[in-house]
C-alpha positions, -999 to +999 in steps of 0.1 A: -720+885+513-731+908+484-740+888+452-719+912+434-690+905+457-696+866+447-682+869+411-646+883+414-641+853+442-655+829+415-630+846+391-599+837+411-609+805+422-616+798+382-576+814+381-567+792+405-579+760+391-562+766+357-532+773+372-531+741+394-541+723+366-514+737+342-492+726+369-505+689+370-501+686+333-467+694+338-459+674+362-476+644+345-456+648+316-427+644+332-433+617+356-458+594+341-443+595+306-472+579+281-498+585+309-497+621+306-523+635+286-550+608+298-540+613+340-545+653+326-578+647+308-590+631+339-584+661+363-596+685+340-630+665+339-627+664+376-620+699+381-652+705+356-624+725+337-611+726+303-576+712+296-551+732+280 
């Protein structure tokens, strides 16, 4: 594969991640009430991504 073929991949995948994570978040904050925000910190630092 083309190195210049590498970044729009990386692109989506980054796309990807945000969007699962946005999901998380809200799922968290609806299920596990005063948990929330430290279960999302924790897959944001596992996902090497910033939280939202």
């Amino acid at each position: 594969m083309p190195a210049a073929d590498l970044r729009p991949l990386l692109d989506g995948v980054e796309r990807d991640l945000a969007g699962f994570l946005a999901l998380a978040t809200g799922w968290a904050g609806e299920q596990l009430a005063d948990h929330a925000a430290p279960a999302a910190a924790a897959l944001a630092r596992v996902l090497a991504h910033p939280a939202r």
